[in-house]
N, C-alpha and C positions, 0 to 999 in steps of 0.2 A: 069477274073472270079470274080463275088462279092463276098464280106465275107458275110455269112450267117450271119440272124439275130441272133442265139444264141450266138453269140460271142461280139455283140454290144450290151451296157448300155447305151444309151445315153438316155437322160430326156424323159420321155413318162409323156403323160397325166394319172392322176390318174381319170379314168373312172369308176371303181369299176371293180369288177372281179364277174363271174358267177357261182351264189350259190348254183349252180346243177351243176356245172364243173365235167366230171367225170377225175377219178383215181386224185383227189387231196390230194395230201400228202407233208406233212412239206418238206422243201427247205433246202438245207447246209448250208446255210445263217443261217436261223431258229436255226441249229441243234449248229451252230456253236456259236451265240444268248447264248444258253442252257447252256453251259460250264461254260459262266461267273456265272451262277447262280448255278453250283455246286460248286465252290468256295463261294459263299456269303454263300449257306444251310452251306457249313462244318465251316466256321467261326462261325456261330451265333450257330452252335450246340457244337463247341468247350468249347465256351465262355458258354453257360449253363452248360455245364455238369462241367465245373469250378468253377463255381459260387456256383452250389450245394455241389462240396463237398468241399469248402469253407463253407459252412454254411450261404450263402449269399442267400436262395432260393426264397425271395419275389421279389430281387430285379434281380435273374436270370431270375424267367421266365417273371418279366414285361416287361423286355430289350428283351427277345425273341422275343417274343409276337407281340413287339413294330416292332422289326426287319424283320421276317418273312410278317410280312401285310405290310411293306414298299415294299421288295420285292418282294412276290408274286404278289400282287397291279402294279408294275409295267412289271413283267411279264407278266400278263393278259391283260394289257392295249394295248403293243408290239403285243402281239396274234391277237386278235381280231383283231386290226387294219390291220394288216398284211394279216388275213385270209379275208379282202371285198377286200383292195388297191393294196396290194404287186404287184407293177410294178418290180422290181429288175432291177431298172436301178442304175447309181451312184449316184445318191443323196439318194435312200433309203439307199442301201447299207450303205452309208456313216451317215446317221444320225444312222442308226442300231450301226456302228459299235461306235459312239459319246455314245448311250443308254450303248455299252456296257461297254464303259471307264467309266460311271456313276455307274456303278453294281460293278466295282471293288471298287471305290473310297467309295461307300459308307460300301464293304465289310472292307477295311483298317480303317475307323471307328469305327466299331462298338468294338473294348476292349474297345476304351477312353470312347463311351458311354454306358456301363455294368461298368467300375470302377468305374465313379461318381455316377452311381446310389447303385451301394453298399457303397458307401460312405456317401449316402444323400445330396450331394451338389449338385451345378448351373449343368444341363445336359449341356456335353461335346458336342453338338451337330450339330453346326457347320461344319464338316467335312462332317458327316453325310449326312446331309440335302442338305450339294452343291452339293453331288454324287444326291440325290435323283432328286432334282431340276434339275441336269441335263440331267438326261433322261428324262423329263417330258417335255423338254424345245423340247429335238427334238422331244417328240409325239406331242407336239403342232407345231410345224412346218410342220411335217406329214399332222396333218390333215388342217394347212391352205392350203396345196397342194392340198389335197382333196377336198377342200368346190372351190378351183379353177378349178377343173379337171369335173365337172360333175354336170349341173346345180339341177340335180335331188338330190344329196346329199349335197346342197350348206348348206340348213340349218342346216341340221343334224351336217356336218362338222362345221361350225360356232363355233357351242353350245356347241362340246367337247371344243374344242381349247380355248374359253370363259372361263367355268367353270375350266379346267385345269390350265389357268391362272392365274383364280383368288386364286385358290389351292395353288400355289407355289407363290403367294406373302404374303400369308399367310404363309408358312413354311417358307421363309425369315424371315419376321417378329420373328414370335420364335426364330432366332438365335441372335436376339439384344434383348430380354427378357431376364432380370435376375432370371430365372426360380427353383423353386425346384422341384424334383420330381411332385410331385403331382400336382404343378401348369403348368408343362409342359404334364402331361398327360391331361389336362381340354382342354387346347390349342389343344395339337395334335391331340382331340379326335373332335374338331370343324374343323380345318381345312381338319380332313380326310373325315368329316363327307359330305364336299362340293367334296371333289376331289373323295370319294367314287358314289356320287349323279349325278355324270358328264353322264354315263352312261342314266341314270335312266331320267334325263333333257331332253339333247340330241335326244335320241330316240322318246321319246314324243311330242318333238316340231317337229322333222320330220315327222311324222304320221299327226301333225295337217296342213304342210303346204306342206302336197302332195307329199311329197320325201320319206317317209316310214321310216322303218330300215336301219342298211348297212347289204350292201350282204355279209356277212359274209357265211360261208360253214361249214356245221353242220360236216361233216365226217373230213374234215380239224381241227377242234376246237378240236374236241374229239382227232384224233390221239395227237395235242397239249402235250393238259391235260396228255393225258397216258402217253408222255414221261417225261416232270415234275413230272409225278408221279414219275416213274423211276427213273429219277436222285435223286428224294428224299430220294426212297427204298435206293439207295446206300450209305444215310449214317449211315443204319443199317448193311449195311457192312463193311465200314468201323467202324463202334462204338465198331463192334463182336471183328474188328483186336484188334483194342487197346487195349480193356478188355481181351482178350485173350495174347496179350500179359503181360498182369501186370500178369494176374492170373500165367504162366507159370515161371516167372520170381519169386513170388513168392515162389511156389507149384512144379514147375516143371509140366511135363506132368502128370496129373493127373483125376479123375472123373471131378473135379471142371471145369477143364479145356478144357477137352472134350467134357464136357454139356453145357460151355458157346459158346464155338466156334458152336457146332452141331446146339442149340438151335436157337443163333442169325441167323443163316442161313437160317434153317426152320423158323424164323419169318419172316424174309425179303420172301423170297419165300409164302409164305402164305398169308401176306398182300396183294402181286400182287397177286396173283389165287383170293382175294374176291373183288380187284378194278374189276379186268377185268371181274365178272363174271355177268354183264351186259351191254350188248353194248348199248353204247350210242349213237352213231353215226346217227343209225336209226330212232331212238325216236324223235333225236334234228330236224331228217329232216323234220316228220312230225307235230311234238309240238314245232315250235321256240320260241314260248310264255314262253316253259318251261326252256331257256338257262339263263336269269337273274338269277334265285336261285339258278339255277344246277354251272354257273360258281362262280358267290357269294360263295356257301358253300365250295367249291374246297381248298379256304384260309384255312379257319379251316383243313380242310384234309390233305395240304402240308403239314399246319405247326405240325400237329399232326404226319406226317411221321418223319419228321426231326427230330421231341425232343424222338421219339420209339430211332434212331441213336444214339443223345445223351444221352437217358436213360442207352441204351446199355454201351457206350462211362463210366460211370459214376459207372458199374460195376467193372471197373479197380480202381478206386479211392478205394475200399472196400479193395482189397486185396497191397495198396499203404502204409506202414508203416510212413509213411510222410502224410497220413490223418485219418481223423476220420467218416467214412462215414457208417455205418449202413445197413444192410439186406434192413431193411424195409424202410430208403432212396430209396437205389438200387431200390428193386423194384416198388414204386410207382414211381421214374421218370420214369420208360416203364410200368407200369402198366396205371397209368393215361394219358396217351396218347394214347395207343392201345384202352383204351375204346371209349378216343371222337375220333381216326378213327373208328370205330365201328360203333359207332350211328350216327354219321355224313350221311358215307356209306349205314347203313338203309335207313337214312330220306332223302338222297339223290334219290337210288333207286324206296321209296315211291312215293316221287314227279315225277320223271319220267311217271311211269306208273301211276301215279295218284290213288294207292293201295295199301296196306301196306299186307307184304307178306303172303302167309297164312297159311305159319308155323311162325305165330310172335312170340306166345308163346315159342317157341324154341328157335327162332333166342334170343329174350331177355334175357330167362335164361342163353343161351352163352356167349353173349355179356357181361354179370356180373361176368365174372370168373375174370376179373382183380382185381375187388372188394374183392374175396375170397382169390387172391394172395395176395393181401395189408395186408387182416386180419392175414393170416397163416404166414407172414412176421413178423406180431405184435406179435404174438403168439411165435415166435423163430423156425420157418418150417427152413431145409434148404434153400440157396439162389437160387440152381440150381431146386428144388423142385415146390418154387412158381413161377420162372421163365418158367416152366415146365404149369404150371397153366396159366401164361399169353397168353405164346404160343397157348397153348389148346383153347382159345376163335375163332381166326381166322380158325383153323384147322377142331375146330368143323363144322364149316359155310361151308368148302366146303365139310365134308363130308356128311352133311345131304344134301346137292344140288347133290352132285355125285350119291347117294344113292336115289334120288328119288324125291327129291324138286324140280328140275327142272323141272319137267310136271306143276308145279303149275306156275313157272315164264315162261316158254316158254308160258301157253295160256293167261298170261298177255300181253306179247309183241306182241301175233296173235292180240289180242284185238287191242293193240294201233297201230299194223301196219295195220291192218284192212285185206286184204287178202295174204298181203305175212305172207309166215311162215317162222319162224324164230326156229331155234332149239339150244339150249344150253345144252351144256354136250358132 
């Protein structure tokens, strides 16, 4: 009796995979991919919400900032690629699991590189950057598999694997710079600017030499996204524990504490009900044109879930007699990040359907409650009050959709599906 094929890995040609495959959904591989990168989100949300109530906040969220487009960057790059090639034989497998020793290695970097930059010295970067470098090292071997697997994506394949390379001899370089701050953000901001461009090259030189796009799979990419989003929301669950605990520890069980725990929960919960409240899936199947911006702005999006986490995270510092951290700290670290997910969210939305919503007036004056949490924080409001206000922006979004917006987006997506209907709510 033969062993079936699902039980053998042996090396198969990377052919590409079919981009109308149906019931395609993320792989355990994938899922299992996912974990290292909730370990990276809670370190670099760790380390900001440290940093702020340290009083070090320029040099927190540049180190976020910095940290979060390293990883998400390389999250997306694994997707993608995975969503046209994914053979799941042992060598994928095995270069995946290489990407993901590179996710840890550059997670155990990142305090040295957030201490020198609140110090102002040479960025500590090194470590960093060989984590990074190395999973970039095995998506370029990925796709020189690729560009061997299937004469039609030879070129396309090529030109990542090119530009990726040239990326990471460039981030080498930065690590024998005797760099400060700001000489190291000039650098990092040129060589992401090539390894960001790989994409964008890539595709174009494949169009022009008859091999197209990669088959990538719209309903695969989005289920992706949704779950990264996911793991992001969770570290406004975890942000809730921790501040909940200081505040209890504190205060004891109290209003204060009741309204952080309740609130951050209904944040987390809220942000997911307005990611999900347009499917993408469908859109991307029939507008692939529209997946460059839609996955592009995704970066801003994670990274703005993760620092909501750490915002949250940074409400415990308030009630921490071992610091000095401020209402109106508190809440602009989740106040200004629930806005740029917000507006992100809109302009993301917009570009989908190619229409910006047509209760906009609304959705905007919503979207600006964080601004009135900032202010009424400046004014001396209680904490759990304007937190109460921040909250209220997302809350609001899904109940004017519950209540009746939806007839306005459901005949935007008739439009862009053309005759399927599609119904939300």
């Amino acid at each position: 009796m033969s062993t079936p094929t699902y039980f053998r890995h042996g090396l198969r040609r990377m052919a590409g995979r079919d981009a109308a495959e149906a019931h395609r959904a993320a792989t355990p591989l994938e899922l299992l991919f996912d974990l290292t990168f909730v370990a990276a989100f809670g370190v670099a949300g760790n380390q900001l919400a440290s940093a702020i109530a340290h009083g070090d906040i320029a040099a927190g969220v540049g180190g976020f900032c910095f940290a979060m487009v390293a990883i998400v960057w390389a999250w997306i790059n694994y997707s993608w690629f995975a969503s046209a090639f994914d053979t799941d034989d042992w060598l994928f497998r095995v270069l995946t699991m290489v990407q993901m020793a590179g996710v840890v290695v550059l997670a155990i970097a990142l305090p040295q590189v957030f201490a020198s930059l609140e110090r102002g010295q040479q960025i500590a970067n090194e470590v960093m950057v060989a984590g990074y470098v190395v999973m970039r090292v095995a998506v370029i071997a990925q796709w020189w598999r690729a560009a061997h697997g299937n004469p039609k994506y030879r070129s396309v394949a090529k030109t990542y694997a090119m530009v990726i390379g040239i990326a990471q001899v460039g981030w080498v370089v930065l690590i024998f710079l005797p760099l400060d701050p700001f000489g190291f953000l000039i650098g990092a901001l040129v060589v992401s600017t090539i390894d960001w461009a790989s994409p964008i090259i890539a595709e174009t030189k494949g169009f022009r030499h008859g091999g197209g796009a990669t088959p990538w799979h719209p309903h695969h990419i989005a289920e992706r996204y949704a779950l990264l989003a996911i793991i992001a929301l969770g570290e406004t669950v975890f942000g809730t524990l921790v501040a909940a605990q200081a505040v209890t520890d504190a205060e004891g069980w109290s209003v204060s504490s009741i309204a952080v725990i309740g609130l951050g929960i209904v944040m987390a919960f809220a942000l997911w009900w307005v990611y999900f409240m347009v499917p993408s899936a469908p859109i991307l199947a029939v507008r692939r044109s529209k997946a460059l911006v839609w996955g592009y702005g995704h970066i801003v999006l994670f990274a703005a879930i993760a620092a909501v986490g750490a915002g949250l995270h940074v409400i415990g510092y308030v009630y921490d007699e071992h610091y000095h951290v401020s209402t109106l700290t508190a809440i602009s670290s989740i106040a200004i990040p629930v806005l740029a997910f917000m507006v992100t969210l809109y302009l993301l939305h917009a570009w989908l359907v190619s229409e910006f919503p047509k209760n906009s007036p609304l959705q905007i004056s919503v979207i600006a409650l964080p601004v009135v949490a900032i202010i009424g924080a400046a004014l001396g409001w209680p904490l759990w009050a304007c937190l109460l206000i921040v909250v209220s922006s997302p809350i609001l979004i899904v109940l004017s959709y519950e209540l009746g917006a939806w007839r306005a987006l459901e005949a935007q997506l008739v439009r862009v599906l053309g005759s399927e209907r599609v119904v939300v709510g």
